[in-house]
N, C-alpha and C positions, 0 to 999 in steps of 0.2 A: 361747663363746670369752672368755679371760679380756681384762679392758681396762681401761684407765688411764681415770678419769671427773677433773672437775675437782677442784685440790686433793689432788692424787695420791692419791688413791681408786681402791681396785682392785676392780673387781666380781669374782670369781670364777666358774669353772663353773658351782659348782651355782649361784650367784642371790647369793652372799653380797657386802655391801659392805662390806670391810674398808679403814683406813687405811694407805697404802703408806708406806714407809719405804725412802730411798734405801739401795741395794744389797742389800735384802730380796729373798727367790723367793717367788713364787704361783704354785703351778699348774705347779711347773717351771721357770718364768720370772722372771728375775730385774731390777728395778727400775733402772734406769738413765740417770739424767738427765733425768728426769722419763715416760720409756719403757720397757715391757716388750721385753725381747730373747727370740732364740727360744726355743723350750723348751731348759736346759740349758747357754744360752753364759754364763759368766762375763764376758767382754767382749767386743763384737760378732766374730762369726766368730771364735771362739774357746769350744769346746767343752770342759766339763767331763770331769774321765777319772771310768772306773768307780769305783776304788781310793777319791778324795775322794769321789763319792757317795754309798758306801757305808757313810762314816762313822759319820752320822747315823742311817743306819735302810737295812739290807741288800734291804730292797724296791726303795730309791731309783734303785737303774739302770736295772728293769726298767719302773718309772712315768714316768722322762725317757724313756727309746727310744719308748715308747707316746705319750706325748704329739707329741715329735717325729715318729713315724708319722703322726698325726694331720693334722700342719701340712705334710705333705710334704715332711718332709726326709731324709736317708740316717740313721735310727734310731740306728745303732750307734756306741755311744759311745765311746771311744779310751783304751787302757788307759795308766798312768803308767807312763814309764820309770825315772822317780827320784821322790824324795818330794815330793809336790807343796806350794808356796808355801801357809800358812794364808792369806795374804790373796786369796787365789781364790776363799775362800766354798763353802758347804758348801749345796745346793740342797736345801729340807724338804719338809715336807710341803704340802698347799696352801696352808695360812696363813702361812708362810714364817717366815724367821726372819733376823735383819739378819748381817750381815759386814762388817770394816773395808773402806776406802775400799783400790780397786785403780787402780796407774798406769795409764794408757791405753797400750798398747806398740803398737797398733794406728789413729792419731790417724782415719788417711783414712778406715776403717770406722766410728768413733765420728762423725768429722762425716757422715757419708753417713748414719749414722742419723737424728741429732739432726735435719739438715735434711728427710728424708723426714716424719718423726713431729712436727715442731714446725711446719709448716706454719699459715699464718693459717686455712685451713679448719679442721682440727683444732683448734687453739685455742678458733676462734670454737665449735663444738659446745661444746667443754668450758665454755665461759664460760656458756651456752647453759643447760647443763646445772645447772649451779652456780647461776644467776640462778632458773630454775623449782622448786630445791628451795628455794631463798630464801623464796621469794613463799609456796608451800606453805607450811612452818613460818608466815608471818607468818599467814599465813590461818586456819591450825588457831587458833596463841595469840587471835587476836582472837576469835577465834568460843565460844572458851574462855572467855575473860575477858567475856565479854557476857552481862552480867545479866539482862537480857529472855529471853533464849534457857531454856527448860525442858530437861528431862535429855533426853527423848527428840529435841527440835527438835536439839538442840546436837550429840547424837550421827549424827544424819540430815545435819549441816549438815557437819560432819567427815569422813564417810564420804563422802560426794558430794566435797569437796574432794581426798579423797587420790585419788580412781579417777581426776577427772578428773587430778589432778597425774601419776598412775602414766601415764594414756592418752599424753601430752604427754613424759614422761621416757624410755618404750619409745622411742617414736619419733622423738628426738632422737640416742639411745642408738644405735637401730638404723643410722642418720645416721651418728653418729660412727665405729662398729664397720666401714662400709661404708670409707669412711674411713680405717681405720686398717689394714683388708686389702690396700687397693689401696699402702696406702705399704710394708707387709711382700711385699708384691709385685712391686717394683721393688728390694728391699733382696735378697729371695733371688736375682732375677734378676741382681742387678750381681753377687752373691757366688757365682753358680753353684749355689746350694744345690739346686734342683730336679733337675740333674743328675749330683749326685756317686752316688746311688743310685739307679738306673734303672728296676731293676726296682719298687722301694718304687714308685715316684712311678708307675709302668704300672696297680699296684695300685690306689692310690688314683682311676687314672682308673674305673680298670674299675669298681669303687664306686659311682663318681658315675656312669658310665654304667646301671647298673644300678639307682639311685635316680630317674635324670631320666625312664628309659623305663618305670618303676610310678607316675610324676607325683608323684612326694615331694617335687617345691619347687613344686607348685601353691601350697599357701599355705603354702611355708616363712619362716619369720620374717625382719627384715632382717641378725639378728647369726649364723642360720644360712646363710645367703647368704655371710656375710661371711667365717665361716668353712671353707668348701668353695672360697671365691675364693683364699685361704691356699693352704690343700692344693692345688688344681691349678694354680693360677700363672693361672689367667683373672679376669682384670677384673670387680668386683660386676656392672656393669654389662652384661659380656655372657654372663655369666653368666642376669641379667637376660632379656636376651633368647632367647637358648635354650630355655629354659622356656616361653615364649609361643612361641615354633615349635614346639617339643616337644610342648607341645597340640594343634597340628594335623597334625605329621606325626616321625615318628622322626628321631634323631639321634644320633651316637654319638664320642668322643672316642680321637683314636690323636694319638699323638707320630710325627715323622719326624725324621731329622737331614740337613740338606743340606751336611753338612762342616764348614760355618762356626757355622751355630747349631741348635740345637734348638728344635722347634715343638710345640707340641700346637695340635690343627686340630679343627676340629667337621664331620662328614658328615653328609648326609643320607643319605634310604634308597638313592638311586642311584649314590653318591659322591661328588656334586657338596662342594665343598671350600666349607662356608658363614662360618666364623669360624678366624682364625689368628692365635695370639697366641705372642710369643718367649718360652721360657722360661730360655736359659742357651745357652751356649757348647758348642762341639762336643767330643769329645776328639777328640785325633792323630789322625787316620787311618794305617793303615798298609800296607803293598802284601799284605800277606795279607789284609786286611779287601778291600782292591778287587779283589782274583782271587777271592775268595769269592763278592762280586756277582755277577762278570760271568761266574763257571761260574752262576749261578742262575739268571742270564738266560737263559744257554742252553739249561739245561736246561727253563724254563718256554717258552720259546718251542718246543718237541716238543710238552705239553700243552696250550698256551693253545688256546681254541674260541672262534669268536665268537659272539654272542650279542646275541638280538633285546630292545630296548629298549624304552620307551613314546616315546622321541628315533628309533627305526627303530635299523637294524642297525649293531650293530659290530662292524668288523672284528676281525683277529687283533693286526697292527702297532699302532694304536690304544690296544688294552687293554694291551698291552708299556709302550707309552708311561705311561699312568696306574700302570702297577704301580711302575716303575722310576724313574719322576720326580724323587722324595723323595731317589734316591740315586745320581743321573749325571747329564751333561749329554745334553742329545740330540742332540748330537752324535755322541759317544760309543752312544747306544741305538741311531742310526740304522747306526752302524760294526758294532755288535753282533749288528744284525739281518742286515746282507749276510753275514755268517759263518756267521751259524744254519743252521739245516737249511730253515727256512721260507725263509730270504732265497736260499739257495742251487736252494730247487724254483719259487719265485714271482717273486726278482728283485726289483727295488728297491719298496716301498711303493707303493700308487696312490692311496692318500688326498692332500687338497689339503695341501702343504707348511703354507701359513696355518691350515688344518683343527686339523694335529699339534703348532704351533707354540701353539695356545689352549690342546689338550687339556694336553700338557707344562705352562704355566704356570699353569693350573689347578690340576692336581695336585704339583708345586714347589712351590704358594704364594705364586706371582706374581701378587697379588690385588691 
């Protein structure tokens, strides 16, 4: 994942450290007040159109959508209605290329950045950062300039320096990047980003589900961590955690929307709802989206079977509950259910009220 190191140093993808230059692109990304914005935006929440990126090199739209696939956001990029302002900057290749300074027409996005990404932790990494390549360079020149030292000693004594400096710079690095996910984390969520493309961002789970259940972050690094916590909108750190359960038992990531906001949730192999983290805001609901539920409801309640557990049996009404949670009140499930065919051959529920009232906010994500 590309990232801003001390002294506006951009490491890139592949490993490269290049000098950043304000309102330059790397990687897609463009340079901004001392912070990388998402892949593509010109100025925060404010995405580049095809038309300008194409300017430069007619690969260039199809290399921003990819990267923004990457980061989990809705790929596609927005075609120009009129000829676009030259001071919008023209996004290159990875090593970027600089463009005149752009007004801020968007101040509350630019300070919601700056404040996310300039925090005293970040800082301190980067300072962090900057101080151990210090000491290395000094370390190399002395050991250079030291007359006692023979060619082979001097070169043994150099090599030992940089591995330990490199051992020490990953994992500060790793540090920082961890860091600099969880603040582009809170930046897509306040701006909705994870939700404008839904199905992209499903994608990207199903991915990570398919990665976590082959143990591919067993010993994934800390700036690949940092960049999968990007893509799904979860926290390094429970992220983090997953992976250490994932080792002892399966787990799998699904999104729900409870109207108000959207969730991606972590299950286990039985359902049980183990980690829920917000990703973005709901859209509108509309009275066809809710007569479309509540025919499915009914019509799942014909098929639903209950089914023996290693917790003993559950019922029919029960498993209704856990399916529909995500997307009614249970009030409404419990209204649903006396209509059904089942409520109408069975009659009201005989599980404990408290019984349905745990399973419901269980599966709601009232954790």
């Amino acid at each position: 994942m590309t990232q801003v190191l001390a002294g506006n140093k951009i490491k890139l993808d592949s490993g490269q450290i290049v000098q950043g230059e304000e309102y330059g692109w790397y990687d897609s990304r463009r340079l901004v007040g001392g912070v990388l914005l998402n892949p593509g935006e010109y100025e925060p929440g404010k995405v580049v159109s095809k038309e300008v990126a194409a300017q430069t090199d007619p690969n260039n739209p199809a290399y921003i959508e990819e990267q923004r696939r990457k980061a989990g956001l809705s790929p596609a990029l927005p075609s120009a209605s009129a000829p676009p302002a030259p001071s919008a900057g023209i996004p290159g290749a990875p090593t970027g290329t600089t463009s005149p300074s752009v007004a801020p027409q968007v101040p509350n996005l630019t300070d919601l950045y700056g404040k996310l990404f300039q925090t005293p932790e970040i800082k301190a990494k980067g300072e962090e950062i900057a101080k151990l390549e210090k000491e290395r360079d000094a370390a190399i020149s002395g050991t250079q300039s030291n007359p006692w030292f023979g060619q082979a000693t001097r070169a043994g004594k150099i090599a030992g320096i940089k591995s330990d400096a490199e051992r020490e710079l990953t994992r500060v690095g790793d540090e920082l990047a961890r860091l600099q996910a969880d603040a582009q984390i809170q930046y897509n969520v306040q701006t909705n980003q994870y939700t404008l493309d839904r199905q992209a961002y499903q994608d990207n789970l199903d991915q990570f589900n398919k990665l976590l259940s082959l143990g591919a972050f067993d010993k994934a690094s800390g700036s690949d961590i940092a960049q999968w916590s990007s893509t799904t909108g979860l926290s390094t750190s429970v992220i983090d955690s997953m992976v250490k359960t994932a080792q002892k038992k399966a787990l799998t990531l699904q999104t729900y929307d409870d109207g108000t906001n959207v969730y991606v949730v972590a299950l286990d192999e039985e359902g049980n709802v183990t980690k829920k983290t917000l990703i973005g805001k709901s859209k509108p609901t509309t009275t066809t989206t809710t007569k479309n539920i509540e025919a499915q409801f009914l019509e799942s309640a014909i098929t639903v079977q209950g089914k023996q557990t290693s917790a003993g049996w559950v019922g029919q009404f029960p498993l209704l509950v856990a399916q529909y949670a995500p997307f009614m009140s249970l009030q409404d499930i419990y209204k649903l259910y006396m209509e059904s065919d089942l409520g109408k051959r069975y009659g009201a529920p005989a599980e404990k009220a408290s019984d349905i009232q745990e399973i419901y906010d269980t599966y709601r994500g009232n954790l």
